[in-house]
C-alpha positions as CSV (number, residue, x, y, z in Angstrom):
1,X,166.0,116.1,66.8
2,X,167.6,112.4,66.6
3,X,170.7,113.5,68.8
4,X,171.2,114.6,72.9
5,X,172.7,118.0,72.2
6,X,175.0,119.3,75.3
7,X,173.9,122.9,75.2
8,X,175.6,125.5,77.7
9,X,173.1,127.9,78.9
10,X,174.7,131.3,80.0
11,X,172.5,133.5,82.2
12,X,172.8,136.6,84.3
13,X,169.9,135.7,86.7
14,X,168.8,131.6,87.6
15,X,167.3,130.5,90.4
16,X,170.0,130.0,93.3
17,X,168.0,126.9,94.8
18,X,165.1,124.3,93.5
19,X,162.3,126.6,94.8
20,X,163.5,129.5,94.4
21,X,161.2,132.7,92.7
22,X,164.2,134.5,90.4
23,X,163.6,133.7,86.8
24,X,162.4,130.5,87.4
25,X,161.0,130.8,83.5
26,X,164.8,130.0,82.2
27,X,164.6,126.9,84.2
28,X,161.6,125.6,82.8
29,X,163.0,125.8,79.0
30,X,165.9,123.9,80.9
31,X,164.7,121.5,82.5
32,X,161.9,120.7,80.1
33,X,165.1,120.7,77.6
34,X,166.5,117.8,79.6
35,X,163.0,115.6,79.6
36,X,163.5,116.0,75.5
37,X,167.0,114.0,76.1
38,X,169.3,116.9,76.4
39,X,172.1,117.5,78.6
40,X,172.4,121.5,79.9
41,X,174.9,123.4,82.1
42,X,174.2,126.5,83.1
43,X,176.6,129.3,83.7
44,X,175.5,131.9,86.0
45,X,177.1,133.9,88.5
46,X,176.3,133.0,92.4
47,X,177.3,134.9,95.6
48,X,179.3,133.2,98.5
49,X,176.4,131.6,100.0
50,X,175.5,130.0,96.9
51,X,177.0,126.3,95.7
52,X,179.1,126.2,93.2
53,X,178.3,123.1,91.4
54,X,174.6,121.7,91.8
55,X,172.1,119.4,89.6
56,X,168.6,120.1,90.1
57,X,166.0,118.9,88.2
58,X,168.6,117.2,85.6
59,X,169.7,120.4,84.9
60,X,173.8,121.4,85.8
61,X,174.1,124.7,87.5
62,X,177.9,126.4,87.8
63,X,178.2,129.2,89.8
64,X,181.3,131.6,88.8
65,X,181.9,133.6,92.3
66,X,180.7,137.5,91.6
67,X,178.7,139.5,94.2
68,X,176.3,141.9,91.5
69,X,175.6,145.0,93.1
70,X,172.0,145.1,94.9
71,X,170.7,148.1,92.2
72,X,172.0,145.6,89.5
73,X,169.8,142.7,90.6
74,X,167.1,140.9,89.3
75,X,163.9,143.9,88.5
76,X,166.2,146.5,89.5
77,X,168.3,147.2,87.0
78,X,166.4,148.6,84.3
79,X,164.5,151.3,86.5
80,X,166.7,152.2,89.0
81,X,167.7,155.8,88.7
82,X,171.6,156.4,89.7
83,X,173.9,159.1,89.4
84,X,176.6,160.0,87.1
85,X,179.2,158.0,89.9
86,X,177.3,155.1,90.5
87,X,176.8,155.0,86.8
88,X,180.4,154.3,86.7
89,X,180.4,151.7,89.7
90,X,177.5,150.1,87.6
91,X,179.9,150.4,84.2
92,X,182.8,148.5,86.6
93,X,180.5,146.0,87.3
94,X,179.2,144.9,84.4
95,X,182.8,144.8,82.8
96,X,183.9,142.6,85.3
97,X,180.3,140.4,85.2
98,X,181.1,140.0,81.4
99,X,185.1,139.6,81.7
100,X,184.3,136.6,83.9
101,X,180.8,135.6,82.3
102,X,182.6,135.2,79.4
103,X,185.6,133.5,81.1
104,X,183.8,131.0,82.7
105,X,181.6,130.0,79.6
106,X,185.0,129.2,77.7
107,X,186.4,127.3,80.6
108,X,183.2,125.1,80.8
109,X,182.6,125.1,77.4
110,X,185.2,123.0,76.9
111,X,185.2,120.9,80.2
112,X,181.5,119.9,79.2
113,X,182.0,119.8,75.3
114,X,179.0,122.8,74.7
115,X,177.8,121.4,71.1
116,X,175.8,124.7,71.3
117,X,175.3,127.6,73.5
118,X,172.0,129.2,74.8
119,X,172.1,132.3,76.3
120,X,169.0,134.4,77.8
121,X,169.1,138.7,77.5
122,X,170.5,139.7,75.0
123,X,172.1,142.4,77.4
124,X,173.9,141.6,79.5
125,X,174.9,137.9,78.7
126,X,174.8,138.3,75.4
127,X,178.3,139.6,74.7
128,X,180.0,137.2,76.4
129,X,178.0,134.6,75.3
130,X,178.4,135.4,71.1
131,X,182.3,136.0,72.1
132,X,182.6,132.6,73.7
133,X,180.4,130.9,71.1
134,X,183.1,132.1,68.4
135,X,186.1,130.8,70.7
136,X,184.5,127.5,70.6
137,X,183.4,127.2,66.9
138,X,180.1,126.8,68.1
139,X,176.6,128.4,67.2
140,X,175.0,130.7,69.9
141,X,171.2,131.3,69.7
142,X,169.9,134.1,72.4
143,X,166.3,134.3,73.9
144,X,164.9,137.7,74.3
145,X,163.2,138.2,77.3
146,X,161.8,142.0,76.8
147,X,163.7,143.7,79.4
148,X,166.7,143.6,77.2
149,X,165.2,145.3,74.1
150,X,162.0,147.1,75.1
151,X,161.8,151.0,75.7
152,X,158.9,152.8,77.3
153,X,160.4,156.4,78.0
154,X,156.9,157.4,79.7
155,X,158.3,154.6,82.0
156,X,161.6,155.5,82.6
157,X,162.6,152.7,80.7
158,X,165.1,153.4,78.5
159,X,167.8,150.9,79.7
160,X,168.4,149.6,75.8
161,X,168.8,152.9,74.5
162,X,171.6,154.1,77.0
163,X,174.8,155.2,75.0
164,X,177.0,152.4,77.2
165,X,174.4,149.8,76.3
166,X,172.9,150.5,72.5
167,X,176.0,149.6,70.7
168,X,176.7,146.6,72.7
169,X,173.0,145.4,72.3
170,X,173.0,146.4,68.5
171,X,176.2,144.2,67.9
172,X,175.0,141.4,69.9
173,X,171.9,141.0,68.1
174,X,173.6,140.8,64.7
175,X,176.5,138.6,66.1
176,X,173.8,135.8,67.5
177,X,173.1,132.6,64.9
178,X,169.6,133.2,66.3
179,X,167.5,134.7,68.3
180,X,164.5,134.2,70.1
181,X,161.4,136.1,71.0
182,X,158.8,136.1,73.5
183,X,156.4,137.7,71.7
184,X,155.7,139.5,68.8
185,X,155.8,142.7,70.4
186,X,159.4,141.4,71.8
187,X,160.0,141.0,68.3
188,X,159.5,144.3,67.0
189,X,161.2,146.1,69.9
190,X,164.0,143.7,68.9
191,X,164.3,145.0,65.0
192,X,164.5,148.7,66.3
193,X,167.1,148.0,68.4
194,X,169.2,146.3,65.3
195,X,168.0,142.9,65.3
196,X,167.7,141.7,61.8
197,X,164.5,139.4,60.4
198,X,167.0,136.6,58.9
199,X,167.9,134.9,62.7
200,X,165.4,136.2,64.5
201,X,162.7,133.4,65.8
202,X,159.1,133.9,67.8
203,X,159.1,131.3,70.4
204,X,156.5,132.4,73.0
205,X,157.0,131.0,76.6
206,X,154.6,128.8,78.8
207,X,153.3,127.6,81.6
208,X,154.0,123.7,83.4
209,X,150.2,123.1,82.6
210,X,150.9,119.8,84.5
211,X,150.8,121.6,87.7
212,X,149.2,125.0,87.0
213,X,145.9,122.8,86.0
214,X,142.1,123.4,87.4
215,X,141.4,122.8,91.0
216,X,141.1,119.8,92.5
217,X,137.8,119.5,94.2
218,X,138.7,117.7,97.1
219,X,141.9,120.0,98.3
220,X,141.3,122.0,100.7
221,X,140.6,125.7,99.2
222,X,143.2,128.6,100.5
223,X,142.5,130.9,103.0
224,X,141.0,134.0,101.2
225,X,139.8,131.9,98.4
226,X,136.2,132.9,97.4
227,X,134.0,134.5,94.2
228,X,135.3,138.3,95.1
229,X,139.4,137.2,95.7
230,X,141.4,138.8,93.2
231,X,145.4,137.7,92.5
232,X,148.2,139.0,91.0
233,X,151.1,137.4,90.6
234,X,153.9,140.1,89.7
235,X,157.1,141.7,91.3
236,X,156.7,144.5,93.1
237,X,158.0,147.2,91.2
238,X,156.7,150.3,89.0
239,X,156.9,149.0,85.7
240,X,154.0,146.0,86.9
241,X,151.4,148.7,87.6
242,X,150.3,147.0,91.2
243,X,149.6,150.7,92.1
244,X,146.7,150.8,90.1
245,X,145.5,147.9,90.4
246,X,145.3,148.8,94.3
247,X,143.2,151.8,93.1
248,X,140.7,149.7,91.3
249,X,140.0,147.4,94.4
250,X,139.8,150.3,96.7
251,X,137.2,151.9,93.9
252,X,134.9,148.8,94.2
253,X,135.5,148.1,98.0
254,X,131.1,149.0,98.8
255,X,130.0,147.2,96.1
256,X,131.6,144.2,97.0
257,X,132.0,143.8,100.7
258,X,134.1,140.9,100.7
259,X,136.9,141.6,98.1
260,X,140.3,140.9,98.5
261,X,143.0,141.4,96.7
262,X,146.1,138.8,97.4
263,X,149.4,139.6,96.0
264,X,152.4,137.1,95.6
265,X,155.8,138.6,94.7
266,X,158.1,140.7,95.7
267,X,159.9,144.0,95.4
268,X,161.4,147.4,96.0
269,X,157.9,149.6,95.8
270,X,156.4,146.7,98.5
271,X,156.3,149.9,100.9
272,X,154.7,152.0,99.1
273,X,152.3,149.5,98.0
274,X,151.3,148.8,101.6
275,X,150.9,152.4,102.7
276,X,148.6,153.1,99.2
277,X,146.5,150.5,100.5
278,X,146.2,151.9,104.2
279,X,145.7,155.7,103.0
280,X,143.0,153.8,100.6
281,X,141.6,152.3,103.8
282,X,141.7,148.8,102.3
283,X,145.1,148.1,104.3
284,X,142.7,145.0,105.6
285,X,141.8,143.8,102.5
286,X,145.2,143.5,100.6
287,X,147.2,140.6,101.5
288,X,151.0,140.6,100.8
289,X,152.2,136.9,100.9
290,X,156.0,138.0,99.5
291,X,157.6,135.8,97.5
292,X,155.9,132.3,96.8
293,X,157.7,129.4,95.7
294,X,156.1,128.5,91.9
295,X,155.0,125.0,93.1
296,X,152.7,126.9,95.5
297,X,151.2,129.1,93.0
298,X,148.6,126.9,91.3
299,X,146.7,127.0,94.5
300,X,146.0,130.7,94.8
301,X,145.4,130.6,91.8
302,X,142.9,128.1,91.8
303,X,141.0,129.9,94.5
304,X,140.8,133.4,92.5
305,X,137.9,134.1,91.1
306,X,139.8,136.6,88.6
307,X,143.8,137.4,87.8
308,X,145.2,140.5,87.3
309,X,148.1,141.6,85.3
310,X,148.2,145.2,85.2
311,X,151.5,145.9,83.9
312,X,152.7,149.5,82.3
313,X,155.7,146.8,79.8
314,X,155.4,143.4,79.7
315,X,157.5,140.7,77.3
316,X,155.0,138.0,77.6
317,X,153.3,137.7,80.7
318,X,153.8,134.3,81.9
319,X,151.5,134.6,85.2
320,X,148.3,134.7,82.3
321,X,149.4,131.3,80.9
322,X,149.7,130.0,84.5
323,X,145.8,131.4,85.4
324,X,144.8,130.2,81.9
325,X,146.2,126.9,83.0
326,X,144.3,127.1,85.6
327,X,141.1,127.8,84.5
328,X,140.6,131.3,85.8
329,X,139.9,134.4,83.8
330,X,142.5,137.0,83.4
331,X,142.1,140.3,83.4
332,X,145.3,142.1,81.6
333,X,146.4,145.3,80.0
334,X,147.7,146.1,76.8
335,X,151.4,146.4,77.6
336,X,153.4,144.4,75.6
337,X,153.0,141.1,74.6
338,X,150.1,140.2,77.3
339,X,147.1,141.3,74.0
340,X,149.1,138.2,72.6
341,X,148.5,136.0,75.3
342,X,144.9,136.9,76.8
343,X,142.4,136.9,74.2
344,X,139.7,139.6,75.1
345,X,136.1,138.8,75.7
346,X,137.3,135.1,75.1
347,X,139.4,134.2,78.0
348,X,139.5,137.4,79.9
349,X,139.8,141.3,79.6
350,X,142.0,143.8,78.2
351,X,142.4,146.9,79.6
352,X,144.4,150.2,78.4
353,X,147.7,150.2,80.9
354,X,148.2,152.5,83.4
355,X,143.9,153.3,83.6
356,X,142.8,152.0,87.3
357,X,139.2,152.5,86.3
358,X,139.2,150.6,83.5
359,X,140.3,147.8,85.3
360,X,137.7,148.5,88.0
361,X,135.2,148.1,85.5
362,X,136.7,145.1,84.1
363,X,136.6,143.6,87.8
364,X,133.3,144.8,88.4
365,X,132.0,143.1,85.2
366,X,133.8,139.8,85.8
367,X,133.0,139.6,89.8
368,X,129.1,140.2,89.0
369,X,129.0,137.2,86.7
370,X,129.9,133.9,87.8
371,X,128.5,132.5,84.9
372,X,131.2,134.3,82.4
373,X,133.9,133.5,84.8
374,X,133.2,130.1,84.7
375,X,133.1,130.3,80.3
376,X,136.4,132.3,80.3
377,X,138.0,130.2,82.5
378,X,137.3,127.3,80.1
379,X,138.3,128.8,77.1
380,X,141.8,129.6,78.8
381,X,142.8,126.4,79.8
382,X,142.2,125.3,76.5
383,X,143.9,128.2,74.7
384,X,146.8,126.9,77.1
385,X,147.0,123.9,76.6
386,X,147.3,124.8,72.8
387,X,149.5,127.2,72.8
388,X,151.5,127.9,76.0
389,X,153.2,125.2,77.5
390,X,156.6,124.5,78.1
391,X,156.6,121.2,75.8
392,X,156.1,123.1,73.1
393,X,158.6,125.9,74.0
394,X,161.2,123.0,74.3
395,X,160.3,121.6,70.7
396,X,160.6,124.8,68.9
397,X,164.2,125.6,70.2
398,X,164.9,122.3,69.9
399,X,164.6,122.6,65.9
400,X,166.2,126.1,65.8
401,X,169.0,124.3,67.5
402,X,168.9,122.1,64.6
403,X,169.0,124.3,62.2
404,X,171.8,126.5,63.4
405,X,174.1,123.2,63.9
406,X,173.4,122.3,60.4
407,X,173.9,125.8,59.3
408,X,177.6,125.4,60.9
409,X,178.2,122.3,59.1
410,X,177.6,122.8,55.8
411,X,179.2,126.9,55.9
């Protein structure tokens, strides 16, 4: 693109601080939107401990002032079970969320002189973002971030097919000059929920291969590092299958005296989680490190010897780019979009979801052999650095961009 575009970025979840955890993945695009020469502001709403106006990373963050109910927050949302009066409360609050999402987007909109806006989830920003993009005479693309569009009943997750929310969603997706998705899985959960083939774009996330890159061999290694420490990288909550992959460790726990399993994230089922591993009597072995700012994360990765992702739904899986980066094997399952990311018997494992001795075995046969490790590990970084990286993410919304600007111009 020859021209700086100033592109408004509407988003129900952002990081509320440089290093914080919270969708940091909407950042990157940002920020890495900013090093290709274009100017952003993002609207997002912030509670009253949260600054209103901030810059970080070149990016511009506005904060409209809305408290979001904790069961609406970010990984609760679409599996919390309520009932039929907190459903309500829940309606109450998104109304307001996108009454004033969609205020606030008009209002700096036209303070910062949006040439386009961005918006991520197609549900719930994406009403008020396609509402405000017409206000504006400007063209709204929308990036897909699963949650939004997929449906796993077995799950519980049905949050796009709700009658409050199917409509909205189907009318969003139709309204948008073009959309954007993760994956190709994302994709095809996208059509059946309305989207239609002639705005709809893949552009698969990445990693910041800068600093997600193999280790450094005169750094210090972390404490549990070693050939039997297995990571996982997820948030706490059913739908990322940490359960099993609890179940799996405990299963090889006497062929492998010194395994351990480190876990960075956080989340409602972190109880739980803790007390399967104590009645599992590996309680000793699991380490919960909570959440973990990203610019700590290449480090634990680095001293794996394998990373797990044993999600039951999963849009893309960004923690396999960022082990790939780092040039350790992943083992995954195949929820979602993560078959798209981690190629089997090339750069790691794929495992059916939900099946704790599958992934056993799939630990067992990659903590026996240091050898394959060591080959898989190779063949991700350079599958990364081909295909996942945020440079490249940046590029190909920067020409969709284009292309819905020019579409504007000559209709």
């Amino acid at each position: 693109m020859t021209h700086c575009l100033r592109i408004l970025c509407p988003t129900y979840w952002y990081p509320r601080f440089a290093t914080d955890v919270r969708a940091t993945y909407v950042h990157d695009i940002n920020r890495h939107l900013v090093l290709r020469g274009h100017r952003v502001r993002v609207v997002t709403p912030g509670d009253r401990d949260s600054a209103p106006r901030e810059e970080f990373d070149g990016v511009e963050v506005v904060r409209f002032p809305l408290a979001l109910p904790e069961d609406l927050g970010y990984g609760k949302v679409a599996q919390s079970r309520v009932g039929p009066r907190q459903k309500l409360a829940r309606l109450a609050a998104m109304a307001r969320y996108l009454w004033l999402q969609q205020r606030w987007n008009l209002r700096e909109g036209r303070d910062f002189g949006a040439q386009l806006i961005h918006a991520h989830w197609a549900i719930p920003t994406g009403p008020a973002a396609v509402a405000a993009a017409w206000r504006l005479g400007v063209p709204c693309a929308i990036t897909l971030h699963g949650g939004d569009v997929y449906v796993n009943r077995e799950q519980g997750y049905d949050f796009p097919t709700r009658w409050y929310v199917k409509p909205l969603l189907r009318g969003t997706l139709r309204r948008a000059d073009a959309l954007t998705a993760i994956s190709e899985d994302c994709r095809e959960h996208a059509y059946r929920a309305g989207a239609r083939s002639r705005n709809m774009h893949l552009v698969e996330n990445g990693a910041d291969l800068r600093r997600f890159s193999p280790a450094d061999p005169e750094k210090e290694p972390l404490e549990d590092s070693g050939p039997q420490m297995v990571f996982a990288c997820r948030q706490l909550i059913p739908r990322k299958g940490i359960r099993f992959l609890i179940e799996a460790v405990a299963a090889l726990r006497d062929e492998f005296p010194a395994l351990r399993l480190v876990l960075a994230g956080d989340g409602f089922e972190r109880p739980a989680l803790e007390q399967q591993a104590r009645a599992l009597g590996i309680g000793a072995r699991v380490r919960f490190l909570g959440s973990v700012p990203n610019h700590e994360l290449p480090g634990w990765f680095r001293s794996a010897a394998v990373s797990v992702i044993p999600s039951l739904e999963e849009g893309f899986g960004i923690p396999a780019a960022e082990a790939m980066g780092c040039a350790i094997p992943v083992i995954a399952t195949d929820a979602g979009g993560l078959p798209e990311v981690v190629e089997h018997g090339v750069t790691g494992l794929v495992v059916p979801k939900g099946d704790a001795r599958a992934l056993a075995d799939a630990l067992r046969a990659l903590l026996e052999d240091e050898e394959l490790r060591a080959r898989m590990g190779a063949a991700g970084r350079e599958r990364a650095q081909r295909l996942y990286s945020w440079d490249r993410t940046a590029l190909a919304l920067e020409e969709i961009f284009e292309e819905i600007e020019q579409s504007r111009i000559c209709a």
